[in-house]
C-alpha positions in Angstrom: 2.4 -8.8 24.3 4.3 -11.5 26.4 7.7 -11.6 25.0 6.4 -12.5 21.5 7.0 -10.6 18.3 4.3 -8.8 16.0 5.3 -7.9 12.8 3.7 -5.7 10.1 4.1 -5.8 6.8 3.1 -2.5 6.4 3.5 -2.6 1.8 4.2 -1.6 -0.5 1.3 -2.5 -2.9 2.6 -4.3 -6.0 5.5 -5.8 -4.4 4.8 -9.4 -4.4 2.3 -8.3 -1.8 -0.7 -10.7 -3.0 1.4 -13.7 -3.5 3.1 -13.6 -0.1 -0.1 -13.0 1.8 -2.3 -15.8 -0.3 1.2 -18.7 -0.5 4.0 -17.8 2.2 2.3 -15.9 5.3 -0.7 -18.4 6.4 1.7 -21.3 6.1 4.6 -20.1 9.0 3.9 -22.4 11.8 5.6 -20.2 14.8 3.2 -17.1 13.1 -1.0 -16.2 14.0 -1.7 -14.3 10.5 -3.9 -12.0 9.6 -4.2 -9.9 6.3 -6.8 -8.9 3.8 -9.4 -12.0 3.9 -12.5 -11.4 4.1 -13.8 -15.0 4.3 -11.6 -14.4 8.4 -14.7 -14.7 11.2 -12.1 -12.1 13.5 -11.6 -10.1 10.9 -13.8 -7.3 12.4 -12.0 -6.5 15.7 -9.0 -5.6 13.3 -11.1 -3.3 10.9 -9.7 -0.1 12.5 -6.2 -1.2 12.4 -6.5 -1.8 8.9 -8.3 1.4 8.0 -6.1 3.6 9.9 -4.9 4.6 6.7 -8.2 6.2 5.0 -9.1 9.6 5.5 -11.8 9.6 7.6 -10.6 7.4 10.7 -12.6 4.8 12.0 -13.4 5.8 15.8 -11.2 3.5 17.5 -8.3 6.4 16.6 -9.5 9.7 17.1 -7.5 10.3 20.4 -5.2 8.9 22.5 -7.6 7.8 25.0 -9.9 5.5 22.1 -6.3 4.1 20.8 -5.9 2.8 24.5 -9.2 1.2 24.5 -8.9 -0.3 21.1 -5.6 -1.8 22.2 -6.9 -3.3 25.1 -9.9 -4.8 23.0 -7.0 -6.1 20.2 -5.0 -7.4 23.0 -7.8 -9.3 24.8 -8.9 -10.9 21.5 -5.3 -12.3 21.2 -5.6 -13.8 24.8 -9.1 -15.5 23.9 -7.9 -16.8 20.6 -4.8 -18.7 22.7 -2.0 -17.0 20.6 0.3 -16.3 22.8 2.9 -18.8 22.7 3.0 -17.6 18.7 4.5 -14.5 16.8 1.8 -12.2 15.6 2.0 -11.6 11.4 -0.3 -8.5 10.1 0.1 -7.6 6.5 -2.3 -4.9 5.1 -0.8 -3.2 2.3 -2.3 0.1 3.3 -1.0 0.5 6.8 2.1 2.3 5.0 -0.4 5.2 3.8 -3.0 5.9 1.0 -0.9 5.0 -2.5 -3.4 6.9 -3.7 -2.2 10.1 -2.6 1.3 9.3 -3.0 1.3 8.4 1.1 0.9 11.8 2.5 -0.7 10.3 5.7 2.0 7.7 6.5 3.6 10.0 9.8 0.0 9.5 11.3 -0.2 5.9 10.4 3.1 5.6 12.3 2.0 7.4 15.4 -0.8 5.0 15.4 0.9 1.8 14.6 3.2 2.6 17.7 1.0 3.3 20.0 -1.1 0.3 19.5 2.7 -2.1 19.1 4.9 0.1 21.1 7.5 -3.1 20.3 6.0 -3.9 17.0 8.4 -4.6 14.2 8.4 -3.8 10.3 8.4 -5.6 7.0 8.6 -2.9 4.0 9.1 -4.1 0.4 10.2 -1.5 -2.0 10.6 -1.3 -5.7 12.3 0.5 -8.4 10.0 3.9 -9.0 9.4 3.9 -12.5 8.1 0.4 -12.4 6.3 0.7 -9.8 4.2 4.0 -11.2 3.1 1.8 -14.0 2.2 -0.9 -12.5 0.6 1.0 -9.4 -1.5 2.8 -12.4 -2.5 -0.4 -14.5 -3.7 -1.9 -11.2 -6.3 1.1 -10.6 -8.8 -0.5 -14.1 -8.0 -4.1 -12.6 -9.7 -2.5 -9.0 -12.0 -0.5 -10.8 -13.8 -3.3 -12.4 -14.8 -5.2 -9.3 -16.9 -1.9 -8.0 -19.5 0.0 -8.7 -18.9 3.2 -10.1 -20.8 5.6 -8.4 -19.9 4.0 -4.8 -16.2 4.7 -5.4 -16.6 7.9 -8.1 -14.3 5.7 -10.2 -13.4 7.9 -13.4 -10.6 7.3 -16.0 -7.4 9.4 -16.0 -4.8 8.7 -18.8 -0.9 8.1 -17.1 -0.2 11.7 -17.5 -2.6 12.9 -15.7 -2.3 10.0 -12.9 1.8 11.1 -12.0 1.0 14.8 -13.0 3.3 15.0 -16.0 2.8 18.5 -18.0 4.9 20.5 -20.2 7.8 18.1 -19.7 8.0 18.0 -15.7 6.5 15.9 -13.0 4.1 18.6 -11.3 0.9 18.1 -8.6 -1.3 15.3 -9.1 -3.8 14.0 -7.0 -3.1 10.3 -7.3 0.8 10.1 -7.6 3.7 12.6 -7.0 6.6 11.0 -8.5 8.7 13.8 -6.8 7.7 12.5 -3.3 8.5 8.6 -3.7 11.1 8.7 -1.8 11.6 5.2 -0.2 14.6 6.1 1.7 13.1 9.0 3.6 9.9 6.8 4.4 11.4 3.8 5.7 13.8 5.9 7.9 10.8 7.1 9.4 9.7 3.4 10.5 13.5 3.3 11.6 13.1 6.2 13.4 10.4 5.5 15.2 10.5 1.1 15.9 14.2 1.0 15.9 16.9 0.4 13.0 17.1 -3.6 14.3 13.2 -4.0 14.2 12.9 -2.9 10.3 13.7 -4.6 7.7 12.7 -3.2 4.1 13.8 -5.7 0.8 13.5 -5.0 -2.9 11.1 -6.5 -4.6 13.4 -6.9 -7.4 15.2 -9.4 -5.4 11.9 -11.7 -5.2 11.6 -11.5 -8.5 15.4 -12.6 -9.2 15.5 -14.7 -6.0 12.1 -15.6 -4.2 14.1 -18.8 -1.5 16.7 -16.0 -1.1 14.4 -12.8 -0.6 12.5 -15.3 2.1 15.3 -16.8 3.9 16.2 -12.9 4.7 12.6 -12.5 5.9 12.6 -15.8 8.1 16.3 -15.2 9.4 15.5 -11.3 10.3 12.1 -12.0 12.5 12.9 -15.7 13.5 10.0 -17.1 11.7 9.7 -21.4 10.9 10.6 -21.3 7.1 8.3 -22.2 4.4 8.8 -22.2 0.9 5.8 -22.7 -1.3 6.0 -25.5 -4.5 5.7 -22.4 -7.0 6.5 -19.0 -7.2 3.7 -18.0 -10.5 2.8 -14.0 -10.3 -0.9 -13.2 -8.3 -2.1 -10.5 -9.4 -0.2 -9.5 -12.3 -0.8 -6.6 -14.2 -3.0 -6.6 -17.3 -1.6 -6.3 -20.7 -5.3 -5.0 -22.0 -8.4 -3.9 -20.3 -11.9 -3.2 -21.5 -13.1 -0.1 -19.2 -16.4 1.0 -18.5 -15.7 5.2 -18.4 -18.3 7.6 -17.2 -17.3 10.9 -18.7 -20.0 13.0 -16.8 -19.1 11.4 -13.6 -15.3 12.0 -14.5 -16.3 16.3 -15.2 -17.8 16.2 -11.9 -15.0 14.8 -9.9 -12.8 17.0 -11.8 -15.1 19.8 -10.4 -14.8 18.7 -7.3 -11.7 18.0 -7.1 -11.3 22.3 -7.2 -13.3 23.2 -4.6 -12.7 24.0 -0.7 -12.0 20.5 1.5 -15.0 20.6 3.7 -17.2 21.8 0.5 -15.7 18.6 -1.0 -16.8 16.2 2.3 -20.1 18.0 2.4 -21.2 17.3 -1.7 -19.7 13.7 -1.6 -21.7 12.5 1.5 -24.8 13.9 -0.3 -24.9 13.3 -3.8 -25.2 9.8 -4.3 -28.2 10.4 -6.4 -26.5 12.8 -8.4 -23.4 10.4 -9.1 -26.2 7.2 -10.0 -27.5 9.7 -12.6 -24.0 10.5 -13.8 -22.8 6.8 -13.8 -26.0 6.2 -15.8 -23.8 7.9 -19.1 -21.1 5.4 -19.7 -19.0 4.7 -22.5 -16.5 2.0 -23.0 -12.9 2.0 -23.6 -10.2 -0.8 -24.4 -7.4 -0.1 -22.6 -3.5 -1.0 -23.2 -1.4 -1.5 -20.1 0.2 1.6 -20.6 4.0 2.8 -20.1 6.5 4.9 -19.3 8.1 7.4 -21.9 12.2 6.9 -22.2 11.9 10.9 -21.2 10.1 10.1 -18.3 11.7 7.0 -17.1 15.2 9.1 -17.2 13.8 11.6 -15.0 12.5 9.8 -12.3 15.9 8.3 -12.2 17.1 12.0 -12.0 14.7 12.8 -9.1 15.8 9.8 -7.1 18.7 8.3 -7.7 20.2 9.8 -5.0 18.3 9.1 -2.6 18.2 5.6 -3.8 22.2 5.4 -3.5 20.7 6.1 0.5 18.6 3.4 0.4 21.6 0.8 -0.6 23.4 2.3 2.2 20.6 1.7 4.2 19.2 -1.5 3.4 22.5 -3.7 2.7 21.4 -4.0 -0.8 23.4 -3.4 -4.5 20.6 -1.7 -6.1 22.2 -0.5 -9.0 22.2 -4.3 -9.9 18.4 -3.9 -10.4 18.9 0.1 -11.9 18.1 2.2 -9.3 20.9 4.0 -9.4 
């Protein structure tokens, strides 16, 4: 794309991710931004691109040929909007896989990404495992109170049974497995397959401690015009307290579901919505306390990966036992 850069800040979620996209990204002269605003009249040709991560891919991705057509399309919108002589800045939080399911789908949202920006280079911001579980988990009643129920088959699971933590051990789950968030390994596979010089993945500790400095690395790394906003106040900050609308029946039936064969699963879920309106017709209420960590659990997910986390200094430049990683 002319011999301008595109960069994509590809996540993590809860990593400052909000603040830089609403107070830092919009604001870089030498940058054409785009991330999650839906209020953005172009938002549309970049839909797939931003949904690459979900599980049922939009269209513009299910071979190699519609990939090449989709690029052209994304490439000729970037000629008629007269960006050129600017740096492309994407930031979706989702492009670096479903959080969700503890991003078992980010090798495919790779592939994709690399096809479409062969030269494309990567902003990944990481944070300390532990406190990124809880607030990852608070942040699910924060979403889950700006949607209806039965369209996203929201149901309440207590932190337990969100990380899949059972007789003393971190086990399967089907939102998080803490045995598997293993930042070193994942941003070795952008490094892998963009280049070790077109990757640069930061702590979020480090905006936390050090916002001017965390950015300055940012601006210096991709050659962006610096900006630095007036204030640095958290967006989106996790709640202390939360009063939850739970729909037991609904939960039993997802839990139901949750057992049975995959394409049974696809099949019952694109028919049922009647079913789930009845089912989100029993609701109960609950008041909700951000809730933590145990000690017990904190120490063994510093077990499971402080290893690989004495990698990820290695890799990244960074002291992280500064912020406890290690």
């Amino acid at each position: 794309m002319n011999n301008k850069k595109t960069v994509i800040h590809v996540g993590l979620p809860k990593t400052a991710t909000t603040f830089l996209q609403l107070n830092v990204f919009p604001f870089i002269e030498n940058a054409f931004y785009r991330g999650p605003d839906p209020d953005a009249n172009d938002i549309e040709i970049l839909k797939p691109f931003i949904h690459i991560n979900v599980y049922f891919p939009h269209s513009a991705f299910k071979n190699t040929e519609s990939i090449k057509n989709y690029k052209k399309e994304l490439y000729e919108y970037i000629q008629r909007e007269n960006i050129l002589d600017r740096n492309c800045l994407f930031s979706f939080e989702s492009l670096v896989g479903s959080n969700f399911h503890s991003f078992n789908n980010q090798d495919e949202n790779i592939k994709t990404m690399k096809e479409i920006f062969p030269e494309g280079k990567i902003l990944f911001v990481f944070r300390k495992q532990d406190e990124w579980i809880e607030s990852q988990y608070n942040q699910t009643f924060k979403q889950s109170g700006r949607f209806d129920a039965g369209e996203l088959h929201v149901a309440y699971h207590n932190l337990n049974d969100y990380i899949g933590y059972k007789f003393g051990k971190f086990g399967k789950s089907k939102y998080i497995n803490v045995n598997a968030l293993n930042w070193y390994e994942m941003i070795k596979k952008y490094q892998d397959n963009f280049g070790f010089d077109n990757v640069l993945a930061l702590p979020y500790e480090l905006f936390r401690e050090n916002p001017e400095k965390f950015l300055k690395i940012f601006y210096d790394f991709f050659e962006f015009t610096p900006y630095y906003p007036d204030s640095y106040s958290a967006v989106n900050r996790s709640i202390k307290r939360y009063n939850f609308t739970y729909y037991p029946a609904l939960n039993i039936y997802h839990r139901f579901l949750d057992n049975l064969p995959a394409d049974f699963q696809r099949f019952l879920r694109k028919n049922d919505r009647g079913w789930v309106k009845f089912l989100s017709s029993i609701k109960k209420y609950k008041d909700i306390k951000n809730q933590k960590l145990t000690k017990k659990q904190r120490e063994l997910i510093f077990e499971i990966h402080s290893k690989n986390n004495k990698k990820l200094a290695q890799l990244t430049g960074f002291d992280l036992s500064n912020y406890g990683y290690y």
